[in-house]
ZAMARKE-888174 format. One record per residue (C-alpha): x negated, y negated, z. Coordinates in steps of 0.1 Angstrom, whole numbers, padded with zeros to 4 digits, always signed. Example, Ala and Ser with C-alpha at 12.3 -4.5 7.8 and 13.67 -1.06 7.14 Angstrom:
-0123+0045+0078
-0137+0011+0071
REM end
This chain:
+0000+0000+0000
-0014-0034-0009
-0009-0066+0011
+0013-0092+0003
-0015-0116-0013
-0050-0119-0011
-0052-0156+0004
-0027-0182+0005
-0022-0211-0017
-0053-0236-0013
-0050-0272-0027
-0071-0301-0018
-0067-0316+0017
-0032-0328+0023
-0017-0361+0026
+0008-0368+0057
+0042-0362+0037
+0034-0330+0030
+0015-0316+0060
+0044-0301+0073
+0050-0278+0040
+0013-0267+0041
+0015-0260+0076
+0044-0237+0070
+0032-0222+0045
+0005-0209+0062
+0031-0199+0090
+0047-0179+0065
+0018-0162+0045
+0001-0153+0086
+0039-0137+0092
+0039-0116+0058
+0004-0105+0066
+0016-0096+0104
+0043-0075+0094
+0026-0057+0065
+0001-0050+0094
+0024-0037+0119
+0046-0018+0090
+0012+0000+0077
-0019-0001+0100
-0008+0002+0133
+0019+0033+0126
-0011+0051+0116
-0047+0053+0113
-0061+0033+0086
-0057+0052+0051
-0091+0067+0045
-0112+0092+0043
-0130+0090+0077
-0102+0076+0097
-0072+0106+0092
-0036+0096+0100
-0021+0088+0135
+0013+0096+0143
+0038+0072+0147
+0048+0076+0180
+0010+0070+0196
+0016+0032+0177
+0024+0000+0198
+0049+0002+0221
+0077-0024+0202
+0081-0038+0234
+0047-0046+0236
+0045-0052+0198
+0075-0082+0200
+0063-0096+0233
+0027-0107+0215
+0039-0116+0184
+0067-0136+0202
+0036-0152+0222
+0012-0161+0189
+0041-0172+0174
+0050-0202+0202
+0012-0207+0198
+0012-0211+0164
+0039-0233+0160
+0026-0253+0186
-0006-0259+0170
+0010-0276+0134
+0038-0293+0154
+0009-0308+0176
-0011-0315+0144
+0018-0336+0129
+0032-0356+0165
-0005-0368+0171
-0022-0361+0135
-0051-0344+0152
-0051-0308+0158
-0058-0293+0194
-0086-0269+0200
-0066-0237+0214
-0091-0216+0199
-0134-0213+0197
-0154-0191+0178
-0163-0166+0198
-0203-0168+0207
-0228-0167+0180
-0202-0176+0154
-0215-0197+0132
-0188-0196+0104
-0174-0230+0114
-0206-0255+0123
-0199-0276+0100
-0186-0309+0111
-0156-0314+0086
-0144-0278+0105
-0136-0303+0132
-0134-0341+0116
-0106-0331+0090
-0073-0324+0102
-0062-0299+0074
-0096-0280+0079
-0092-0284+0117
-0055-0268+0116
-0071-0240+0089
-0097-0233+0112
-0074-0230+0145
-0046-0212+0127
-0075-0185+0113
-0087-0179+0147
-0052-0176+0163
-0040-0154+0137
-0072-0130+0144
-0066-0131+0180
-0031-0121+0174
-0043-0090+0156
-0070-0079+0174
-0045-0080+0205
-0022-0054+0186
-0046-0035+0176
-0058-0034+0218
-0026-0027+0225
-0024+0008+0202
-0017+0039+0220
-0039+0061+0195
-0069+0083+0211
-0098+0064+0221
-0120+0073+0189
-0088+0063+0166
-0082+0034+0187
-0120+0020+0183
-0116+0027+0145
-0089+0005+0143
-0102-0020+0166
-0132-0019+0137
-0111-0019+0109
-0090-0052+0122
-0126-0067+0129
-0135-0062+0089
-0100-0074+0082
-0099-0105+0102
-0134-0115+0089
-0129-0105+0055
-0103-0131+0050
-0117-0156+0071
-0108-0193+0052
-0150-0196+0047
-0151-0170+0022
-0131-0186-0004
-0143-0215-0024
-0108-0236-0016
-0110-0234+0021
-0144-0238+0031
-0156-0273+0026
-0190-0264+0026
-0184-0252-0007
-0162-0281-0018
-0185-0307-0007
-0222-0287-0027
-0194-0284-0063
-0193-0322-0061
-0226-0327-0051
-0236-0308-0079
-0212-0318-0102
-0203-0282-0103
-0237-0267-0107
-0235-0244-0076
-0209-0227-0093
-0226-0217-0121
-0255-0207-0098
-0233-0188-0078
-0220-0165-0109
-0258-0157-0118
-0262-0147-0085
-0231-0126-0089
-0239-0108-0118
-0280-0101-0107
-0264-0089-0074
-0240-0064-0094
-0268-0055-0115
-0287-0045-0083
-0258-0029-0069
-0257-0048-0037
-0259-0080-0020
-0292-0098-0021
-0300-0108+0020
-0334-0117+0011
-0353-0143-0020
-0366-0105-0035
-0397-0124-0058
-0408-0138-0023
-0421-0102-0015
-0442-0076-0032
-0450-0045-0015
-0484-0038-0014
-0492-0077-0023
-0479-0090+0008
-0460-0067+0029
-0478-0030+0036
-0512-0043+0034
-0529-0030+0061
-0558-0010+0044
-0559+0027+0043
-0557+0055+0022
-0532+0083+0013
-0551+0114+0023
-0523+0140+0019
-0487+0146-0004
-0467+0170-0011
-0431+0165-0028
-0416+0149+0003
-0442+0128+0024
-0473+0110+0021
-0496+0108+0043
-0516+0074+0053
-0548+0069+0073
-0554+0032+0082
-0587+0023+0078
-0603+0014+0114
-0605-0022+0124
-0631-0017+0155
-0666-0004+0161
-0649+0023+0180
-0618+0048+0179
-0599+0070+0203
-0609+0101+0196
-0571+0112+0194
-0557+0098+0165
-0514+0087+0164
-0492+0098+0140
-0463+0079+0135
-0431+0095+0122
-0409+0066+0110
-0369+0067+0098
-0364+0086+0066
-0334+0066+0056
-0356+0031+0050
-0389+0028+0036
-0420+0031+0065
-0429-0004+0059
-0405-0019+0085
-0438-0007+0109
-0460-0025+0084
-0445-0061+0073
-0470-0088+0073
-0503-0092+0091
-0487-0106+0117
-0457-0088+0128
-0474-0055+0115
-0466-0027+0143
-0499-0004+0125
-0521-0035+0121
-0519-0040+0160
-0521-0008+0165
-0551-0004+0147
-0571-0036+0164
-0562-0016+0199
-0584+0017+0180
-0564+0038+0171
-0567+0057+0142
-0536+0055+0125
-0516+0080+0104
-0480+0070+0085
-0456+0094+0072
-0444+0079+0042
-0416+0097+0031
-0407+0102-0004
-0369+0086-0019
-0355+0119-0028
-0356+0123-0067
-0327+0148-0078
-0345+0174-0079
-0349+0174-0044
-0316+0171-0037
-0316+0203-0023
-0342+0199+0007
-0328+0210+0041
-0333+0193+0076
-0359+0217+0082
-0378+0209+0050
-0382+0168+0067
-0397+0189+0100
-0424+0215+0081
-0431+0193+0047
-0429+0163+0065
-0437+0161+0108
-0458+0186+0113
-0473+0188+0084
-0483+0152+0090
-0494+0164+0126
-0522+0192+0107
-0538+0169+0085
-0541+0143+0113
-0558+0166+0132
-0582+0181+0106
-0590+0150+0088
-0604+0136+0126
-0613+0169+0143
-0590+0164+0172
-0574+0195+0189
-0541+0168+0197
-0527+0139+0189
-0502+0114+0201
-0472+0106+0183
-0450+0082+0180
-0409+0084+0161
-0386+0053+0153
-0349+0055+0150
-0339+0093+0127
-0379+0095+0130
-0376+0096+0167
-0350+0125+0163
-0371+0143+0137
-0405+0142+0160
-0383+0153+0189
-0373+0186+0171
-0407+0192+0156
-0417+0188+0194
-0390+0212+0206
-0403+0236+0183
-0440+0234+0187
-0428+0236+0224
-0412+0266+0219
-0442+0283+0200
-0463+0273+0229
-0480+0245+0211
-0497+0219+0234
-0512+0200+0208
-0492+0168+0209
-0510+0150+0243
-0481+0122+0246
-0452+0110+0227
-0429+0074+0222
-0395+0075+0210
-0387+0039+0197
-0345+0029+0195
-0337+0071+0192
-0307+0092+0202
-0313+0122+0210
-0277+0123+0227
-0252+0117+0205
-0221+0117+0226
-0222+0079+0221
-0235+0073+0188
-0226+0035+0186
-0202+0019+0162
-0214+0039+0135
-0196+0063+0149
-0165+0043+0131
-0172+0061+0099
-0175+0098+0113
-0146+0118+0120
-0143+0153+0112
-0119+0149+0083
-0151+0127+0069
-0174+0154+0073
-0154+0182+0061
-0149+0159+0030
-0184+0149+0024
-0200+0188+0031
-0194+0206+0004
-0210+0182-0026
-0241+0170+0002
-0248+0212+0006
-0247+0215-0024
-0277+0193-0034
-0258+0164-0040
-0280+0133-0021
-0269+0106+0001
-0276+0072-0010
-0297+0050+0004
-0274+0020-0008
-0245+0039+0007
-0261+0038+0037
-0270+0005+0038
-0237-0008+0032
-0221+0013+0063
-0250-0006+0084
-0242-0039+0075
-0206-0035+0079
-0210-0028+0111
-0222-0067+0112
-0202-0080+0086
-0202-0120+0090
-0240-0119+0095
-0251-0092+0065
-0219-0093+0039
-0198-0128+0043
-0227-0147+0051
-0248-0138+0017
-0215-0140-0002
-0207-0175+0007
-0244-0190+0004
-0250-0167-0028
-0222-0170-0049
-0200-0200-0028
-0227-0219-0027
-0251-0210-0055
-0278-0209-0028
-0313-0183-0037
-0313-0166+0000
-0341-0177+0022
-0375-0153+0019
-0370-0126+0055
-0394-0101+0052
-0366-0081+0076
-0340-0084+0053
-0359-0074+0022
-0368-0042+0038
-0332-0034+0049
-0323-0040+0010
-0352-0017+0000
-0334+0015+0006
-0341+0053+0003
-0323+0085-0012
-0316+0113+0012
-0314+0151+0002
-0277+0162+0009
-0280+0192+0029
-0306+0176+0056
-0282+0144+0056
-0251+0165+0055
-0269+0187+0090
-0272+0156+0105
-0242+0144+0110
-0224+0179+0120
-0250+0188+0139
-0263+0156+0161
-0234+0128+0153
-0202+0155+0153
-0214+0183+0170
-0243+0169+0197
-0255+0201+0195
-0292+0188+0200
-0283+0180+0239
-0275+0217+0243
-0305+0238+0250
-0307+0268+0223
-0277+0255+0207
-0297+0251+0177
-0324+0269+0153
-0350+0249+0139
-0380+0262+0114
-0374+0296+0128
-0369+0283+0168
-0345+0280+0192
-0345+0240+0199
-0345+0230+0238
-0357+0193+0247
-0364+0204+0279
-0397+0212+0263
-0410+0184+0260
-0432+0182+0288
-0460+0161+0276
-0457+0121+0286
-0435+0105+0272
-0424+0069+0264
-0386+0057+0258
-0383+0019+0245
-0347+0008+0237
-0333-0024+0223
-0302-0043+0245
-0280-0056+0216
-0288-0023+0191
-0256-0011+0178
-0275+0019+0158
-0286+0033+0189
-0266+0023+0223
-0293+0016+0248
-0278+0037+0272
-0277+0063+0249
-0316+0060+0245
-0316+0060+0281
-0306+0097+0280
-0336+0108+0267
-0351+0100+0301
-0332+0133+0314
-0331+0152+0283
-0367+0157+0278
-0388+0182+0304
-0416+0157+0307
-0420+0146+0345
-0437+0113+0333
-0415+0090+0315
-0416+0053+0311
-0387+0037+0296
-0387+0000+0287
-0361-0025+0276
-0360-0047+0249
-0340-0077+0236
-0323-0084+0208
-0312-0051+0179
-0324-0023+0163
-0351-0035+0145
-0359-0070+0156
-0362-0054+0188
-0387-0034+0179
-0409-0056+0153
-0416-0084+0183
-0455-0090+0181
-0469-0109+0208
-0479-0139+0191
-0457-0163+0192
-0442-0153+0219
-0408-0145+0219
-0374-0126+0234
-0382-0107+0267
-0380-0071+0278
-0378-0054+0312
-0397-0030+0329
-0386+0001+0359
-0416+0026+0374
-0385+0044+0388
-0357+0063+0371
-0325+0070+0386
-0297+0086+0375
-0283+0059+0362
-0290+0032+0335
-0268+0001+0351
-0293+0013+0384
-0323+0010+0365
-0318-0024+0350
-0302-0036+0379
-0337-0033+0395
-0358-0040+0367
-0385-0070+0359
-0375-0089+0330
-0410-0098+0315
-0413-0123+0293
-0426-0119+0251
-0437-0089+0235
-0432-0051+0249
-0459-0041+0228
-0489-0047+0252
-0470-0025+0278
-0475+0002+0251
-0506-0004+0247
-0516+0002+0281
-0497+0031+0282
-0508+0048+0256
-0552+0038+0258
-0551+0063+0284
-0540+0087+0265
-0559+0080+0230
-0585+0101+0249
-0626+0085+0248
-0641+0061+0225
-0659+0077+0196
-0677+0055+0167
-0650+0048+0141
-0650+0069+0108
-0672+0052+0076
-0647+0067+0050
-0613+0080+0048
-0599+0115+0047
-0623+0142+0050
-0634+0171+0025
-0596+0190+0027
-0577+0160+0028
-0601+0134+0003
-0588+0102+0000
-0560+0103-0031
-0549+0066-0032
-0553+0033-0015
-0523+0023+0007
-0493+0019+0006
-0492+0050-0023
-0467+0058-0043
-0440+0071-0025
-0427+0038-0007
-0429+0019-0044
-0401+0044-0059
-0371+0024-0066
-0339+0041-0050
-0325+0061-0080
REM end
């Protein structure tokens, strides 16, 4: 069923005589909009593939349904009937924080924007309040609660050219040259297949982001593997291996000199080694989650230790890379394998029984849907993917890009963040399609010998070797508290968990110079997270020093750094970044 219309009439700001028209005709078009979303969205679970139906008795209560819409309606009408008595329309309503949709002065200076703005805002409030007010389960009720979200911002009055005068006042400014910019933008972002967040011929990887020098010293058809050339007269002799997320490209660890996690790394000596996994061609479409541990983890973890002649090493896993050195652990664990000395877990879930509001999209209807064509070879797109993250932030990754691309005809500003997060990667189908019925559906990985894994029977509780959590506040990938659980999952009896601010990934890329954002810090771990940071230090700047302490000890003694890369079984095949992180998503 479609909606009424897509957004009411817009014409130029109004003169007095016919305010009152306008205003009721916004009246009427938030009513018809109301009642198509109380016939259709709240009887049942949104229409689609992830979100199965509802039935109709598990819907608002009518009582409840008539008493808020009676209440928005007095509200509403207020707010025009106000705006004509004293030609100035009343605040009712802010933005909630970190809204930046409507900064712009003429939002507040000009009554007709002024009256949009307020009657946008009440009109949302009014439907997220329904939507609270649902009597579905909680996982259908916090899929609607997400779907209202992306309804309300989608037709927010700033993403239309006729309501937002941003746009109004750059089409005169430029004499309507901003449109025209706009379309171009349009038509390169279509070509692309996605929204541009980032000015794409600001970056080059392997010019200026990923150029930390090293060498590929190992591939096979799903990783490479990088050694970082050493930086200091001296080396630990045990080198890290860093496992990074195979759904984005390994560079988010290695941006510019600056913010690069491996260049710091390096300058603390280290010798580094990056899995660099490949974006799955077709013909790989067939590669299986255990494939990513044996081709990709541990066979990273063999050459780092035969290319330095170390019996261990430390290693280190970010986001699905977390999850993927965590299994690789459990099995070498389970074979009796001491050779990993200590390991960090960076924004990872190894407990999935809160997987954060990606969890939206999953539902077993989805799963069942999506199984048969992922088993069968078919691969997940990386594009897919990122779309499904930047939903979950809609106003800051979609909206905003399509009002200063194509509203405003603006080339978006050069973030080396964003360019990564548009730089996405291919997944094979039956790995993907094991992940999410096994960890995301399932949270079988929390059960001990629940799963089998490269021929072993998986339990986290062997994982005895040190260990170091670090979670982000405000990640909505990875719930802190459900990083937190790693704490009690894993059988090490030293584990350090740290907190930091801001998301999943600014969190993490936070050098130490300049400093910025905060993180907190807890020798002692109760049972419970709210306890722990209830009692920790907030410290100010950068949590990577903290790592850096904790892990020297660990890196074992200093040893004279090696002259050359690789050594004679693992020679030196390319210079870094190789070849695997340049392949276009297919």
């Amino acid at each position: 069923m479609t909606p009424p219309h897509a957004q009411p009439s817009s014409p130029p700001p109004p003169s007095a005589p016919i305010w009152a028209d306008l205003a009721q005709e916004w009246a009427r078009y938030a009513q018809e909009w109301s009642g198509w979303w109380t016939r259709t969205v709240l009887p049942h679970a949104p229409p689609t593939a992830a979100l199965p139906a509802v039935p109709t008795e598990l819907a608002v209560d009518p009582a409840d349904a008539a008493a808020i819409t009676e209440r928005y309606a007095a509200r509403m009408q207020a707010l025009w009937q106000a705006a004509m008595d004293a030609g100035a329309v009343p605040a009712l309503v802010e933005p909630r924080p970190g809204d930046k949709r409507f900064e712009a002065e003429p939002w507040r200076s000009l009554p007709w924007f002024a009256w949009l703005k307020q009657s946008y805002l009440l009109y949302g409030d009014y439907l997220h309040e329904l939507a609270a007010a649902s009597r579905l389960p909680p996982g259908d009720k916090r899929r609607l609660a997400f779907l209202t979200r992306q309804f309300v911002d989608a037709i927010a009055p700033t993403n239309f050219a006729a309501t937002n005068p941003e746009v109004l006042e750059e089409v005169v400014r430029t004499e309507g040259g901003s449109l025209v910019h706009g379309m171009a933008n349009l038509v390169a972002d279509v070509g692309r297949g996605r929204i541009s967040l980032s000015d794409e011929s600001a970056f080059e990887v392997g010019r200026n982001l990923a150029v930390t020098p090293g060498s590929v010293v190992f591939r096979n058809e799903l990783v490479e593997v990088i050694q970082y050339a050493p930086a200091t007269p001296t080396v630990h002799r045990r080198p890290l291996v860093i496992v990074p997320p195979c759904i984005n490209k390994y560079y988010i660890l290695d941006l510019k000199p600056s913010n690069s996690f491996v260049r710091h790394a390096v300058l603390q000596g280290h010798t580094v080694f990056m899995v660099s996994w490949r974006n799955v061609p077709p013909e790989l479409g067939h590669l299986a989650w255990d494939d990513y541990l044996e081709d990709g983890v541990l066979a990273a973890f063999d050459v780092a230790k035969s290319v330095t002649g170390s019996r261990t090493i430390n290693a280190l896993g970010f986001c699905v890379g977390g999850t993927l050195l965590a299994c690789a652990l459990a099995v070498l664990g389970a074979r009796r394998d001491r050779s990993v000395e200590s390991a960090t877990f960076l924004t990872t879930m190894l407990d999935f029984a809160d997987p954060g509001e990606i969890g939206v999209y999953l539902s077993p209807e989805f799963i069942a849907a999506r199984k048969p064509a992922l088993e069968s070879g078919q691969r997940m797109h990386g594009a897919e993917l990122a779309s499904a993250f930047s939903s979950l932030r809609a106003n800051d990754l979609v909206w905003n890009y399509v009002v200063r691309n194509y509203l405003k005809g603006q080339t978006p500003p050069a973030f080396d963040l964003l360019y990564w997060n548009g730089d996405s990667a291919n997944l094979a189908g039956p790995m993907f399609a094991y992940y999410l019925s096994e960890f995301y559906m399932g949270n079988r990985l929390a059960e001990p010998g629940a799963l089998t894994m490269a021929g072993e029977r998986i339990d986290l509780a062997k994982l005895t070797m040190p260990i170091y959590v670090y979670a982000s506040r405000d990640d909505h990938i990875v719930p802190w508290k459900s990083a937190w659980r790693t704490t009690a999952l894993a059988g090490s009896a030293d584990v350090t968990f740290v907190l930091g601010a801001s998301g999943h990934i600014a969190g993490v890329v936070n050098p130490p110079d300049p400093p910025r954002r905060s993180h907190w810090v807890n020798e002692l771990l109760p049972d419970d997270p709210d306890a722990w940071l209830a009692r920790a230090d907030e410290v100010p700047g950068s949590w990577w020093p903290n790592w850096w302490r904790w892990l020297a000890p660990h890196g074992g003694p200093r040893i004279p750094s090696p002259r050359s890369p690789g050594s004679p079984d693992h020679p030196a095949l390319d210079p870094a970044p190789g070849r695997y992180v340049v392949e276009p998503s297919r």
